[in-house]
OpenMM code with the backbone's topology and positions (N, CA, C; nanometers):
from openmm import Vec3, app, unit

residues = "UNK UNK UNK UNK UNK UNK UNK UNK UNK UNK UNK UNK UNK UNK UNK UNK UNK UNK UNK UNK UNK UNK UNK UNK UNK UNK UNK UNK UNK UNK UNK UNK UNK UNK UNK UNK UNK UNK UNK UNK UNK UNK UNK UNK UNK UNK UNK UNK UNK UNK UNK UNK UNK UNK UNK UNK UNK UNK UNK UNK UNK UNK UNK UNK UNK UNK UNK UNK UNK UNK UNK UNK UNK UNK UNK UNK UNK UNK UNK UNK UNK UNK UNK UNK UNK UNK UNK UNK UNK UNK UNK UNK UNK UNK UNK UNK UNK UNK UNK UNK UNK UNK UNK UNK UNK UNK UNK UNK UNK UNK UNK UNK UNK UNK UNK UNK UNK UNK UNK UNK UNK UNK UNK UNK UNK UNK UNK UNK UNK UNK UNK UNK UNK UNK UNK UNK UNK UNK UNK UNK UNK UNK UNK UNK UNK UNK UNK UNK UNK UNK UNK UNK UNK UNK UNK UNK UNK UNK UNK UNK UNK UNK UNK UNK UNK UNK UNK UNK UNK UNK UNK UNK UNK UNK UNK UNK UNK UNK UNK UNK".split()
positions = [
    Vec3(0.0838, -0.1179, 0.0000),
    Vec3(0.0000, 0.0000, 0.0000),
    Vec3(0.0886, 0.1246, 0.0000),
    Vec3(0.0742, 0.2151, -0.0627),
    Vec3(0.1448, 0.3188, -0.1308),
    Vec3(0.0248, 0.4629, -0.0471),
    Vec3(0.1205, 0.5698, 0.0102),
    Vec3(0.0523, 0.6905, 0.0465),
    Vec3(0.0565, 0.7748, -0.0958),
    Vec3(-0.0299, 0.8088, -0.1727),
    Vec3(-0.0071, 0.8847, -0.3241),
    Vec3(-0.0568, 1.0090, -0.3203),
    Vec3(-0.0158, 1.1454, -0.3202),
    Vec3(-0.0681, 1.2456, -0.3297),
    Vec3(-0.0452, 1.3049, -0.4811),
    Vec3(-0.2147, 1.3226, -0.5105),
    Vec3(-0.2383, 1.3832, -0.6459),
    Vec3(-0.2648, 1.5353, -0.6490),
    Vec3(-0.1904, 1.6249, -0.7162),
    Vec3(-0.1854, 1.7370, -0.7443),
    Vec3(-0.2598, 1.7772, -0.8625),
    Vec3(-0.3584, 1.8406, -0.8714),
    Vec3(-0.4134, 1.9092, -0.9987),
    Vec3(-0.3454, 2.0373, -0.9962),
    Vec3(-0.4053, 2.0838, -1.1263),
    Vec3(-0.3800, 2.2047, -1.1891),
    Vec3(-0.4812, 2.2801, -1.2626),
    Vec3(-0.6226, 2.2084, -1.2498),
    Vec3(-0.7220, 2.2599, -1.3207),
    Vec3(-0.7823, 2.4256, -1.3196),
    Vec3(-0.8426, 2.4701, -1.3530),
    Vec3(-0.8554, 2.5856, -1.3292),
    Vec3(-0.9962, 2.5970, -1.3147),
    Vec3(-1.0773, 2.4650, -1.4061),
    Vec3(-1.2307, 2.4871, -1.4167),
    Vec3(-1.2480, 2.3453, -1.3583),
    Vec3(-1.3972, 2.3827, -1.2538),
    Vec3(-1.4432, 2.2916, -1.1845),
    Vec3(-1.4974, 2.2105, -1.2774),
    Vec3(-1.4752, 2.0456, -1.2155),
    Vec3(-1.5564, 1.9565, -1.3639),
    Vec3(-1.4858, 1.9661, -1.4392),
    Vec3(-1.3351, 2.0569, -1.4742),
    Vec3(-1.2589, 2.0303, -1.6024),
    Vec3(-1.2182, 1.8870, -1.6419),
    Vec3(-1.1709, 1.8384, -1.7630),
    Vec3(-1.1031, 1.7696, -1.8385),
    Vec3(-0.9689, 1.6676, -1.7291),
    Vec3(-0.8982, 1.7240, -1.6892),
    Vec3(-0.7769, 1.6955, -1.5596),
    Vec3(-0.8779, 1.6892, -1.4776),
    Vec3(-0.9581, 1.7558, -1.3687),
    Vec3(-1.0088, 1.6811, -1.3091),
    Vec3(-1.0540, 1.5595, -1.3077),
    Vec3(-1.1206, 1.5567, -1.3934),
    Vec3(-1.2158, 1.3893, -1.4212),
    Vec3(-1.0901, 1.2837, -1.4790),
    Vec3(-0.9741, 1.3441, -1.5227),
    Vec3(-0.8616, 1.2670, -1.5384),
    Vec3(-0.8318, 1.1787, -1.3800),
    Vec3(-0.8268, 1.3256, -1.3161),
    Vec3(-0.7678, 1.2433, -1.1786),
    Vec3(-0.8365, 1.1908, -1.1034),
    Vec3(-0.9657, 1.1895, -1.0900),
    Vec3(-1.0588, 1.1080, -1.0553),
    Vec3(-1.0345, 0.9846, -1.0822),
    Vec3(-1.0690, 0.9858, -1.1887),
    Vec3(-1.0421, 0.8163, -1.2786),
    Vec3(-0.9165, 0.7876, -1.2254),
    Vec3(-0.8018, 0.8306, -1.1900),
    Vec3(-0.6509, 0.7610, -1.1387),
    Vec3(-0.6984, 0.6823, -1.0134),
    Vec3(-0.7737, 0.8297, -0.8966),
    Vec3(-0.7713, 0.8152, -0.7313),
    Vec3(-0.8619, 0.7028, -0.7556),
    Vec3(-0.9918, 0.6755, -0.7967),
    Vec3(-1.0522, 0.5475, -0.8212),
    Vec3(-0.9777, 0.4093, -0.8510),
    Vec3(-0.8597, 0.4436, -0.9500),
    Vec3(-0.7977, 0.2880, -0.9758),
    Vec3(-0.6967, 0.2668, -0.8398),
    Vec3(-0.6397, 0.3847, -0.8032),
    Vec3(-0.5457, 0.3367, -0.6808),
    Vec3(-0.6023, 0.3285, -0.5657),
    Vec3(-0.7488, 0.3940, -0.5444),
    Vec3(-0.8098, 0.3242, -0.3858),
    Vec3(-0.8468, 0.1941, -0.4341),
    Vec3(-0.8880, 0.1310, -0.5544),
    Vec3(-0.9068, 0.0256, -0.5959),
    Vec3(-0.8792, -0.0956, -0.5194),
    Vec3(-0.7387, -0.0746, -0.5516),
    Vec3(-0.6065, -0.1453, -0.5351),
    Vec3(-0.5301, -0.1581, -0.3781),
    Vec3(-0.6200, -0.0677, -0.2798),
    Vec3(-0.5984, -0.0174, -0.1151),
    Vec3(-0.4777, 0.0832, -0.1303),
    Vec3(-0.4240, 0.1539, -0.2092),
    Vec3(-0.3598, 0.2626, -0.1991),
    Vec3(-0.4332, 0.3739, -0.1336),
    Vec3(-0.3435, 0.4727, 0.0019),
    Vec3(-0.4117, 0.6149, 0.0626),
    Vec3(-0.3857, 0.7211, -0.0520),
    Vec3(-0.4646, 0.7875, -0.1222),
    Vec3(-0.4348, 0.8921, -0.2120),
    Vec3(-0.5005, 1.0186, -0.1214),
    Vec3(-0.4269, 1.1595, -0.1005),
    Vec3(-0.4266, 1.2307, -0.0800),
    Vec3(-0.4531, 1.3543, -0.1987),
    Vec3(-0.5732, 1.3983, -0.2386),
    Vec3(-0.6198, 1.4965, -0.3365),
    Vec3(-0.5877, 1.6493, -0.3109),
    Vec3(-0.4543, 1.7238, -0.3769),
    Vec3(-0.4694, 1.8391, -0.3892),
    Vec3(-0.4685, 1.9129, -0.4703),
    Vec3(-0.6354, 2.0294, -0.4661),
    Vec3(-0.6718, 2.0393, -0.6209),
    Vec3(-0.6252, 2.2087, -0.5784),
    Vec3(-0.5086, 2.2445, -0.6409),
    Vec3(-0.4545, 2.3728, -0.6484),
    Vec3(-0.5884, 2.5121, -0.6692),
    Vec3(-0.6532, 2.4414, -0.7621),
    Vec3(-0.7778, 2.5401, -0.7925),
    Vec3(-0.7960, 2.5555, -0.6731),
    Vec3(-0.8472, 2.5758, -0.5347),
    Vec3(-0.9353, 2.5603, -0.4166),
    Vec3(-0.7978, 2.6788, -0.3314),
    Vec3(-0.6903, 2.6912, -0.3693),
    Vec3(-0.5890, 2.6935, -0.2963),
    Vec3(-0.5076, 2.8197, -0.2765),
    Vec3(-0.4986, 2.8408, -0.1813),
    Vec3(-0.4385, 3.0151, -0.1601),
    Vec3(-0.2368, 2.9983, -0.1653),
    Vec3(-0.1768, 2.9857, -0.2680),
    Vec3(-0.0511, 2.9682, -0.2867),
    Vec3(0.0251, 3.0755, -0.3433),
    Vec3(0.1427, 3.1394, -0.2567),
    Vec3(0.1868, 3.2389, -0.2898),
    Vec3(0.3532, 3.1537, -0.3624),
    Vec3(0.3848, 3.2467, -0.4595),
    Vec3(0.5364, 3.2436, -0.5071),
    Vec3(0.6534, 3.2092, -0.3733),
    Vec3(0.7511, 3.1400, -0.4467),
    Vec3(0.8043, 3.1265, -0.3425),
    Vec3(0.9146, 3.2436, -0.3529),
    Vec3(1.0118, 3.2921, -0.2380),
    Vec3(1.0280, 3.4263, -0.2692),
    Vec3(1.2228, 3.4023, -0.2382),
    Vec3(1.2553, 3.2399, -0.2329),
    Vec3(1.3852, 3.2113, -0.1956),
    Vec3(1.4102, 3.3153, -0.0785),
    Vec3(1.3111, 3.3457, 0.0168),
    Vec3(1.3880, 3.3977, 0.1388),
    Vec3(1.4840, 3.2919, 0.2287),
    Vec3(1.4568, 3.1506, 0.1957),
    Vec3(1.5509, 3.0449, 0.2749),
    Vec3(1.5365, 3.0242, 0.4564),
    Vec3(1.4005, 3.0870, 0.4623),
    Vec3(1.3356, 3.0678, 0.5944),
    Vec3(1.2708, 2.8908, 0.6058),
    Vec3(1.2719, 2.8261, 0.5382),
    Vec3(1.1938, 2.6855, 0.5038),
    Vec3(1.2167, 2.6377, 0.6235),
    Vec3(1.0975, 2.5908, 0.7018),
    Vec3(1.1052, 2.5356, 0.8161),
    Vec3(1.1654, 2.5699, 0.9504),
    Vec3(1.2180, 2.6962, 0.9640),
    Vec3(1.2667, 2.7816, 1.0240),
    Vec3(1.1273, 2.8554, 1.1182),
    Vec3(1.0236, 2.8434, 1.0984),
    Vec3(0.9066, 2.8610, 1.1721),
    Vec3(0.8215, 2.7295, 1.2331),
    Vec3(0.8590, 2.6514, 1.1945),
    Vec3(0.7512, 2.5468, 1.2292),
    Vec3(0.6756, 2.4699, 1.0939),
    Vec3(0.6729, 2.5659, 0.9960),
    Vec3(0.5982, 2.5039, 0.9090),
    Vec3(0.6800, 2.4992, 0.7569),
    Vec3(0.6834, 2.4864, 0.6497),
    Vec3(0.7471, 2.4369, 0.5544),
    Vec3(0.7795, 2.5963, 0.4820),
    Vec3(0.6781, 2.6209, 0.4887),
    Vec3(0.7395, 2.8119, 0.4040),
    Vec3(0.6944, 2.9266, 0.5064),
    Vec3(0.8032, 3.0423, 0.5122),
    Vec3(0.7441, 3.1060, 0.6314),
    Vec3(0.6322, 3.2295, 0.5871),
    Vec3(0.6072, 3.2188, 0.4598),
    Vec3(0.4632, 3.2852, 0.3957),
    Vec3(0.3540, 3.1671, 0.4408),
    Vec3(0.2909, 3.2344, 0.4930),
    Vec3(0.1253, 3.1171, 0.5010),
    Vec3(0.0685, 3.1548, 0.4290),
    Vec3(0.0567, 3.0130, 0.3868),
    Vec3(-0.0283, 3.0379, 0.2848),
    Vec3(-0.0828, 2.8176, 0.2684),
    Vec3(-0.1566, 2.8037, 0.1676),
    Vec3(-0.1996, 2.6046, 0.1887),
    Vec3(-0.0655, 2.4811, 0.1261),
    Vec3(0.0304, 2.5708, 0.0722),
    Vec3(0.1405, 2.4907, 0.0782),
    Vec3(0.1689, 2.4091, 0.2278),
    Vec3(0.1262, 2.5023, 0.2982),
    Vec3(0.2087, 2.4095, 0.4594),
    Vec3(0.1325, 2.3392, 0.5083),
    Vec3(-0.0468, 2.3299, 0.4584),
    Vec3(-0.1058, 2.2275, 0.4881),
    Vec3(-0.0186, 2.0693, 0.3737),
    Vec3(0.0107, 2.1357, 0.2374),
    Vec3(0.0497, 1.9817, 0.1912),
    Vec3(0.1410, 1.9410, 0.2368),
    Vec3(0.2488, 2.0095, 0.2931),
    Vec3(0.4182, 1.9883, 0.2926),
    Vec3(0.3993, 1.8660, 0.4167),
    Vec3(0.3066, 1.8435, 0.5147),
    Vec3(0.3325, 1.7065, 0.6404),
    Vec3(0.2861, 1.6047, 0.5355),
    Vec3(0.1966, 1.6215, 0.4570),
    Vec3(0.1289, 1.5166, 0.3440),
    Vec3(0.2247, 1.4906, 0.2703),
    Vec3(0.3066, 1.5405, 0.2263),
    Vec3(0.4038, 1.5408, 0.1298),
    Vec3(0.5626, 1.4433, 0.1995),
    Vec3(0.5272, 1.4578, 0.2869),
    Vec3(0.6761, 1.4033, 0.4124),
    Vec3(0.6411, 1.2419, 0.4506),
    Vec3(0.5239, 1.2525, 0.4152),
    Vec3(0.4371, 1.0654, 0.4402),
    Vec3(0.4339, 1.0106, 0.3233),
    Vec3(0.4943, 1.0711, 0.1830),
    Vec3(0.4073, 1.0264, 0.0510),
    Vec3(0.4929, 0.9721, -0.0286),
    Vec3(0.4646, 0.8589, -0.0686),
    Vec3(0.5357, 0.7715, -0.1210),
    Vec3(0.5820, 0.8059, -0.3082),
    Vec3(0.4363, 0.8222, -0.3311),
    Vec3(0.4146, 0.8489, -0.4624),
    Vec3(0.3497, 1.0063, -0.4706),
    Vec3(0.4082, 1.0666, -0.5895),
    Vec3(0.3180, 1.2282, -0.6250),
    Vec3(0.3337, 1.1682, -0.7454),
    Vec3(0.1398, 1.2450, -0.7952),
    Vec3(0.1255, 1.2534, -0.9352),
    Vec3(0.0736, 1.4172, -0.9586),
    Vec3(0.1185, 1.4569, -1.0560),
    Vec3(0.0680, 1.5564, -1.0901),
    Vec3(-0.0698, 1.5374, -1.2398),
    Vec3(-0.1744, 1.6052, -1.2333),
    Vec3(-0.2298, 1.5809, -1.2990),
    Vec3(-0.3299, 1.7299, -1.3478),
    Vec3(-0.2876, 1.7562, -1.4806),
    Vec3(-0.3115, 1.8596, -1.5418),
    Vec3(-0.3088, 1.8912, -1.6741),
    Vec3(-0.4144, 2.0283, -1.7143),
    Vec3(-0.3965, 2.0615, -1.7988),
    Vec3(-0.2498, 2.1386, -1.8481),
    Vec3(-0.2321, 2.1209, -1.9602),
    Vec3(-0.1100, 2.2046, -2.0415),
    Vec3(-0.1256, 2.3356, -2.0278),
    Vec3(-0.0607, 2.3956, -2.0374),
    Vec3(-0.0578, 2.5606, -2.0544),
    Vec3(0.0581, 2.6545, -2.1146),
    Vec3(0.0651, 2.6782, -2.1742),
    Vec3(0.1724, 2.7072, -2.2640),
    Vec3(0.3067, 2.6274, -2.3059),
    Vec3(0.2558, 2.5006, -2.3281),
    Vec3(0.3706, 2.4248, -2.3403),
    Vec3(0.4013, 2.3444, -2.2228),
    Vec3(0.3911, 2.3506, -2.0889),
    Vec3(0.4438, 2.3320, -1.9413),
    Vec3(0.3244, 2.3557, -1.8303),
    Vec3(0.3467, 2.3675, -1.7126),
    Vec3(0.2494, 2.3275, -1.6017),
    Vec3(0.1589, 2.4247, -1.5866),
    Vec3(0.0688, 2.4857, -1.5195),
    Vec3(-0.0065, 2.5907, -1.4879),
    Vec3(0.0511, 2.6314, -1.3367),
    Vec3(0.0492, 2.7741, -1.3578),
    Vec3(0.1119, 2.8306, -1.2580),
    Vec3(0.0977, 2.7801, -1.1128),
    Vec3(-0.0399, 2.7444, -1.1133),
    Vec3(-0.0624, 2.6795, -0.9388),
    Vec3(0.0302, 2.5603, -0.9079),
    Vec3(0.0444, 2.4933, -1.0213),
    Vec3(0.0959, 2.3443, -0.9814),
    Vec3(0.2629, 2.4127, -0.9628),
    Vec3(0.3083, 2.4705, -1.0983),
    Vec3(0.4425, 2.5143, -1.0395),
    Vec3(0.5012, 2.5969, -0.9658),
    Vec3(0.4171, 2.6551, -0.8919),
    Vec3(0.4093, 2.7127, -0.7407),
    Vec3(0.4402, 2.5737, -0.6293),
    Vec3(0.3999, 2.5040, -0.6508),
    Vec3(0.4032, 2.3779, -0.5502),
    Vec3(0.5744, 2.3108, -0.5968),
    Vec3(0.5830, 2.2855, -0.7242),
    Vec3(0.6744, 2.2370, -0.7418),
    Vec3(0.7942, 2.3208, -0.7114),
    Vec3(0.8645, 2.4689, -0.7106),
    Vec3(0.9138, 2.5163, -0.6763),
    Vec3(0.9155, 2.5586, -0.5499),
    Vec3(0.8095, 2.5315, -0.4586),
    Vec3(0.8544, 2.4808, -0.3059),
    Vec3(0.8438, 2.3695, -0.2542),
    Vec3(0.9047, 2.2766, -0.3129),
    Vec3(0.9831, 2.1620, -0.2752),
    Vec3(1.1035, 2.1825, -0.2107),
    Vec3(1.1522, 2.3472, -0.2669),
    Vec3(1.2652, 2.3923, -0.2912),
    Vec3(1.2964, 2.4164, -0.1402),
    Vec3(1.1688, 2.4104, -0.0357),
    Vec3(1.1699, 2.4381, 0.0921),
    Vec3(1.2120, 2.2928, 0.2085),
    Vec3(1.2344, 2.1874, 0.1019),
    Vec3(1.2545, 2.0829, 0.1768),
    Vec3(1.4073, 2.0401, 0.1429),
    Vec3(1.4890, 2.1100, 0.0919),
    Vec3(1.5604, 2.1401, 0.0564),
    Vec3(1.6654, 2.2014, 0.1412),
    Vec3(1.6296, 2.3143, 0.1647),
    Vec3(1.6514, 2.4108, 0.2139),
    Vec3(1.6451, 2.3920, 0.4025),
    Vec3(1.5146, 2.3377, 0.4362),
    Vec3(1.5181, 2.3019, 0.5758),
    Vec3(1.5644, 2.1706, 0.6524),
    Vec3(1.6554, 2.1381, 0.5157),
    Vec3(1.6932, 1.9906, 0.5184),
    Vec3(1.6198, 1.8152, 0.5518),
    Vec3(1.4443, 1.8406, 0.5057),
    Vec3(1.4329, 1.7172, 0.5483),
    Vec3(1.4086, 1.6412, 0.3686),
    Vec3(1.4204, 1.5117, 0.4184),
    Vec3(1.4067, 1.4259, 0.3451),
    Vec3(1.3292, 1.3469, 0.3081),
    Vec3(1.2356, 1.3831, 0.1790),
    Vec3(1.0768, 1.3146, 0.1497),
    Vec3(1.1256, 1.1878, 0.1314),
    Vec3(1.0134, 1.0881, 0.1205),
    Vec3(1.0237, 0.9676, 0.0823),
    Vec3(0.9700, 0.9277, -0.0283),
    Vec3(0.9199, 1.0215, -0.1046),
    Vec3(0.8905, 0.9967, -0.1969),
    Vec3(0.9971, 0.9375, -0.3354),
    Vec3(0.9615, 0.8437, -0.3938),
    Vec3(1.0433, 0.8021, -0.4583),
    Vec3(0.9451, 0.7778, -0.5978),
    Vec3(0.8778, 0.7852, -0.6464),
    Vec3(0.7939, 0.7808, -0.7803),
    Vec3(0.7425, 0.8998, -0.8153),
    Vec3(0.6797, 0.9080, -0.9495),
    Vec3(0.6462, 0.9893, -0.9371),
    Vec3(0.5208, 0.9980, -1.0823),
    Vec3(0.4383, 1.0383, -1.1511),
    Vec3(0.3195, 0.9943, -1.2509),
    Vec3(0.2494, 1.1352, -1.2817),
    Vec3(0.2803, 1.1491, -1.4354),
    Vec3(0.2339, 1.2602, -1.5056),
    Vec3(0.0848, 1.2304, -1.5988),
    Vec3(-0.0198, 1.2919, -1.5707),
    Vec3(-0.1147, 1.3310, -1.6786),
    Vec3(-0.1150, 1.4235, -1.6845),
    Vec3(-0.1724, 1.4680, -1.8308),
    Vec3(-0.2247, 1.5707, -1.8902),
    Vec3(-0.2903, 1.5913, -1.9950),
    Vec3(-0.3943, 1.6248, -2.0173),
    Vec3(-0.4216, 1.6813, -2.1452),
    Vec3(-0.4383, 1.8408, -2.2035),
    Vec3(-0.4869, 1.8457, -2.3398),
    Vec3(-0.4705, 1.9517, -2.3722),
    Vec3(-0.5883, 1.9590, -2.5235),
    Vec3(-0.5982, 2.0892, -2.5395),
    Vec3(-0.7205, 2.0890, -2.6813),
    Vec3(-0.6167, 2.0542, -2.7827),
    Vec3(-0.5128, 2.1147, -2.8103),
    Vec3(-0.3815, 2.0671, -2.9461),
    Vec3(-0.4376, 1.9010, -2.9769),
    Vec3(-0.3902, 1.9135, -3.0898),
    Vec3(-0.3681, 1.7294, -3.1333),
    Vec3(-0.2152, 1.7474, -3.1550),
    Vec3(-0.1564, 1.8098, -3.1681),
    Vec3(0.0013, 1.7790, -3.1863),
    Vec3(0.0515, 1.7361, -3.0162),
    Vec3(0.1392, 1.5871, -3.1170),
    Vec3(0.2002, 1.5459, -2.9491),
    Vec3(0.2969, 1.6261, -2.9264),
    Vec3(0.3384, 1.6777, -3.0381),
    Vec3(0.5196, 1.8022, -2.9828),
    Vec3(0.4745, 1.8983, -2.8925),
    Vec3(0.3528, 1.9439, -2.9057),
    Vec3(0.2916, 2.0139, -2.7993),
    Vec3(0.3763, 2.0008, -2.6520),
    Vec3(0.3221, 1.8477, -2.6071),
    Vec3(0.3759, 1.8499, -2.5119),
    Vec3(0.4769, 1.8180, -2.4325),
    Vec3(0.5660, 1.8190, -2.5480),
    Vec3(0.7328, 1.7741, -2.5151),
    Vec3(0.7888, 1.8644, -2.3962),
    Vec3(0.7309, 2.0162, -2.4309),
    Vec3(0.7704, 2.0890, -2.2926),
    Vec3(0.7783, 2.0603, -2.1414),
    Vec3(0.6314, 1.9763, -2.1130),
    Vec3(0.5934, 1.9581, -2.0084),
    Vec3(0.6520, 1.8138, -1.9566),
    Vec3(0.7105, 1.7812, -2.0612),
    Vec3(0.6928, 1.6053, -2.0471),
    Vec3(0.8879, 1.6610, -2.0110),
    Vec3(0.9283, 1.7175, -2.0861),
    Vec3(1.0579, 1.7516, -2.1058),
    Vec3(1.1055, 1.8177, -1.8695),
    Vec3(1.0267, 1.8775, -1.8848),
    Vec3(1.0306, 1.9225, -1.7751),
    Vec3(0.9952, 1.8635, -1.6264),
    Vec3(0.9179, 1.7619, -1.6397),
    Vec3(0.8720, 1.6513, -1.5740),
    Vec3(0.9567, 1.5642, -1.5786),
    Vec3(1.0433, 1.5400, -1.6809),
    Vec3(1.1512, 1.4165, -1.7094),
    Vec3(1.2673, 1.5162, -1.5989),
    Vec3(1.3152, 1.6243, -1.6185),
    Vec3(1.4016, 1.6919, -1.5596),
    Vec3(1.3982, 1.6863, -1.4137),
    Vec3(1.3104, 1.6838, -1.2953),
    Vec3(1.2375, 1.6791, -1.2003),
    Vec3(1.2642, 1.5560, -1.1567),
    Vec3(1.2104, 1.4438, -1.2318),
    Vec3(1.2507, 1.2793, -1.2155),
    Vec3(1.3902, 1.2997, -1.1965),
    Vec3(1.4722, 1.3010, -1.2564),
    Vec3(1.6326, 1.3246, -1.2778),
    Vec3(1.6769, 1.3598, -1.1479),
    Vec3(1.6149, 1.4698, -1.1419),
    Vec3(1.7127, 1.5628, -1.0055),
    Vec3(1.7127, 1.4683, -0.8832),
    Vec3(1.5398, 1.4727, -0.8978),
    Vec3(1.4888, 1.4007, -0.7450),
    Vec3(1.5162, 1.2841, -0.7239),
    Vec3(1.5378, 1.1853, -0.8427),
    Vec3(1.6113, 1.0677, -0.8315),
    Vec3(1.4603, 0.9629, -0.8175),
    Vec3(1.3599, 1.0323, -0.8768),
    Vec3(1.2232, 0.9264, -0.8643),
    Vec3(1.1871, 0.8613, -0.9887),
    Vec3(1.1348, 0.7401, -0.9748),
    Vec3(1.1164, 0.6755, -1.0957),
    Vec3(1.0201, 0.7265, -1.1204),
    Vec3(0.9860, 0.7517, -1.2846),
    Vec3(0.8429, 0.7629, -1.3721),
    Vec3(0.7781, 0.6426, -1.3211),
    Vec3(0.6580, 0.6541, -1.2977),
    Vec3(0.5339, 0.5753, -1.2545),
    Vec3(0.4782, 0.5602, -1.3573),
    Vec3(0.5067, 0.6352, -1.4947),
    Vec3(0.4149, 0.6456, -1.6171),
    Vec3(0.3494, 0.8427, -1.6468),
    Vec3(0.3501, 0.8664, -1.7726),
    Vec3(0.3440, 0.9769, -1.8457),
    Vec3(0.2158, 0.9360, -1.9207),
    Vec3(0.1188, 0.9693, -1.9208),
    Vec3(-0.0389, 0.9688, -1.9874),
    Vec3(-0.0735, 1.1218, -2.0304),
    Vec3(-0.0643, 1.1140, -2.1471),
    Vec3(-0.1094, 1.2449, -2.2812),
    Vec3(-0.2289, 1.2190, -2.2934),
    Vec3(-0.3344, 1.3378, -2.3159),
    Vec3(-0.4873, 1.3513, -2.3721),
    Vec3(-0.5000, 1.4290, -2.4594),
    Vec3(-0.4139, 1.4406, -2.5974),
    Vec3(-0.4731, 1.5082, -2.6787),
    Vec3(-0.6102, 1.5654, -2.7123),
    Vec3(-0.6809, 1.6638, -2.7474),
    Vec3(-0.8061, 1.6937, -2.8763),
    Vec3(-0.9220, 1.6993, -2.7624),
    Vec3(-0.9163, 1.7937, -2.6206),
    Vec3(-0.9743, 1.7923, -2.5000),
    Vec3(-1.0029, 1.9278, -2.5003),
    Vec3(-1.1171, 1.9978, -2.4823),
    Vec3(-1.1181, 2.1137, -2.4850),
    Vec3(-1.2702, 2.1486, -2.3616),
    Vec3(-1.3602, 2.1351, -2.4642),
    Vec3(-1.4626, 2.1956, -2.3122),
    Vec3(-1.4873, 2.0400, -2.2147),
    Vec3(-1.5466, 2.1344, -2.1595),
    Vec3(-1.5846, 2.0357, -2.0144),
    Vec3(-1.6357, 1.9019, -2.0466),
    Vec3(-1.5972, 1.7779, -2.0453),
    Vec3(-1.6653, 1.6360, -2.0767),
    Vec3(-1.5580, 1.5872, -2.2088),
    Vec3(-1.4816, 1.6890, -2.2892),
    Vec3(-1.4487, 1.6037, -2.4106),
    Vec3(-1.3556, 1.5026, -2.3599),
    Vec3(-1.3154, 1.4825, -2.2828),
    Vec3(-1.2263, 1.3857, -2.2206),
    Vec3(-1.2653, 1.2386, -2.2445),
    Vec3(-1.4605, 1.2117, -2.1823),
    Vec3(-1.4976, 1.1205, -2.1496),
    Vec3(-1.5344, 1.0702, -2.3033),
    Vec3(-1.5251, 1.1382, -2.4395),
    Vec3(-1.4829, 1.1054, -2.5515),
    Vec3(-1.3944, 1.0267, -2.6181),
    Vec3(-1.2918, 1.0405, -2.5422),
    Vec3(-1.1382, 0.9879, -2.5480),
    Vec3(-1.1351, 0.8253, -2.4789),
    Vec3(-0.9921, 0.7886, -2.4780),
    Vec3(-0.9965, 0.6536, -2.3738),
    Vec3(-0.9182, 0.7044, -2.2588),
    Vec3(-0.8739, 0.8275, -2.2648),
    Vec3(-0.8159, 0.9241, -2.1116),
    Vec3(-0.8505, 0.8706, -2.0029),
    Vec3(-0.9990, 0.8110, -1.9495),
    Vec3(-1.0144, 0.8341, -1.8222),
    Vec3(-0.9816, 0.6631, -1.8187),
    Vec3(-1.0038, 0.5763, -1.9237),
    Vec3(-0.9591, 0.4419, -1.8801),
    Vec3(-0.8486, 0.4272, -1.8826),
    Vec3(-0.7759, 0.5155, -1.9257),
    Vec3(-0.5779, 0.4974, -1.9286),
    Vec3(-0.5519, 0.5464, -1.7550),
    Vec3(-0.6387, 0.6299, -1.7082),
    Vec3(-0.6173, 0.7024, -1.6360),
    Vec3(-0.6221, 0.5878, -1.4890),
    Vec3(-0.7385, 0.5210, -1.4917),
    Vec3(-0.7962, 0.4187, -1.4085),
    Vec3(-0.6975, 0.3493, -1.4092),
    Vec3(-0.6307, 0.3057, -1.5181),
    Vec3(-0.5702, 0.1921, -1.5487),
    Vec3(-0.4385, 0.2391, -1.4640),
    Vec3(-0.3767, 0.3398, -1.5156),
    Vec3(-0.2654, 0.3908, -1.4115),
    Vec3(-0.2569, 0.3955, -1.2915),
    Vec3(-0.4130, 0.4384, -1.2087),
    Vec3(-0.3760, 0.4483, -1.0473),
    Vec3(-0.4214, 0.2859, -1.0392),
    Vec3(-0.4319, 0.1759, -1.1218),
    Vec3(-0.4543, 0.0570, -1.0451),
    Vec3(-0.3477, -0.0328, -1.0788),
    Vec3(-0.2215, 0.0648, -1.1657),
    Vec3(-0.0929, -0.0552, -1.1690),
    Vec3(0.0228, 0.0301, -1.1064),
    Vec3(-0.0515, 0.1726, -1.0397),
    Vec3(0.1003, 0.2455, -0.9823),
    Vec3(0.1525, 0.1453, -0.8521),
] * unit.nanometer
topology = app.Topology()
chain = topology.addChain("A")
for resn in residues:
    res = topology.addResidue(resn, chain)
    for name in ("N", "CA", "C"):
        topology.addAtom(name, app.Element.getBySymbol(name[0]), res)
């Protein structure tokens, strides 16, 4: 049994990535995996500002803000998936707000356990070069952190609310949180 915290990036309730990550958290409670849901949309997250205070208060960044509710979730979690729409090539600002304070565990010297790690996304484009950016940048991340890919799932030709459930997205999606 695996602790998995899923990160969105959606911006619209009911979006496309949402119902992506749904379909994941369904295949991995499936399976008795704890998945932990954090949907950035909902979420008051400020820039991180490299003041190098990280954990130097008690809590993971010394701006409050709902990063420091994930950061104890994040210290238990075996597996992170991020799961989102594209946005110019790469993540949407909420999610890489989160990912650039990691930079706080770092910094306050503790050591996640996380060791995997599992990308969705889709996007309205049908070109897959589209999302070489994101995938490119997600591969970079794996690298540093030293976590294995869990698996990379693309949703091309996704645009308003539901075109997803068009696609085979949400059964790739299922299928992923029930073989992570």
């Amino acid at each position: 049994m695996k602790n998995i915290v899923v990160i969105t990036g959606s911006s619209r309730r009911g979006g496309n990535s949402e119902l992506m990550a749904r379909a994941f958290i369904e295949g991995a409670q499936q399976t008795g995996h704890n998945v932990f849901l954090f949907e950035t949309l909902n979420k008051k997250l400020s820039c991180c500002i490299a003041c190098d205070n990280c954990f130097s208060k008690g809590q993971a960044c010394s701006m409050s803000d709902d990063f420091n509710e994930l950061a104890p979730i994040l210290e238990n979690a075996d597996t992170i998936v991020f799961c989102t729409p594209l946005y110019w090539f790469t993540f949407p600002a909420k999610i890489k707000i989160v990912i650039d304070k990691l930079y706080s565990f770092i910094i306050g010297r503790r050591e996640l356990k996380i060791n995997e790690s599992a990308l969705m996304v889709c996007a309205e484009t049908n070109k897959t070069e589209d999302f070489e950016g994101i995938i490119k940048t997600y591969e970079l991340i794996l690298d540093y952190k030293k976590w294995r890919n869990a698996g990379i799932l693309t949703v091309p030709n996704v645009y308003n609310i539901g075109d997803i459930k068009k696609t085979d997205g949400l059964i790739k999606a299922k299928e992923m949180g029930i073989n992570i």
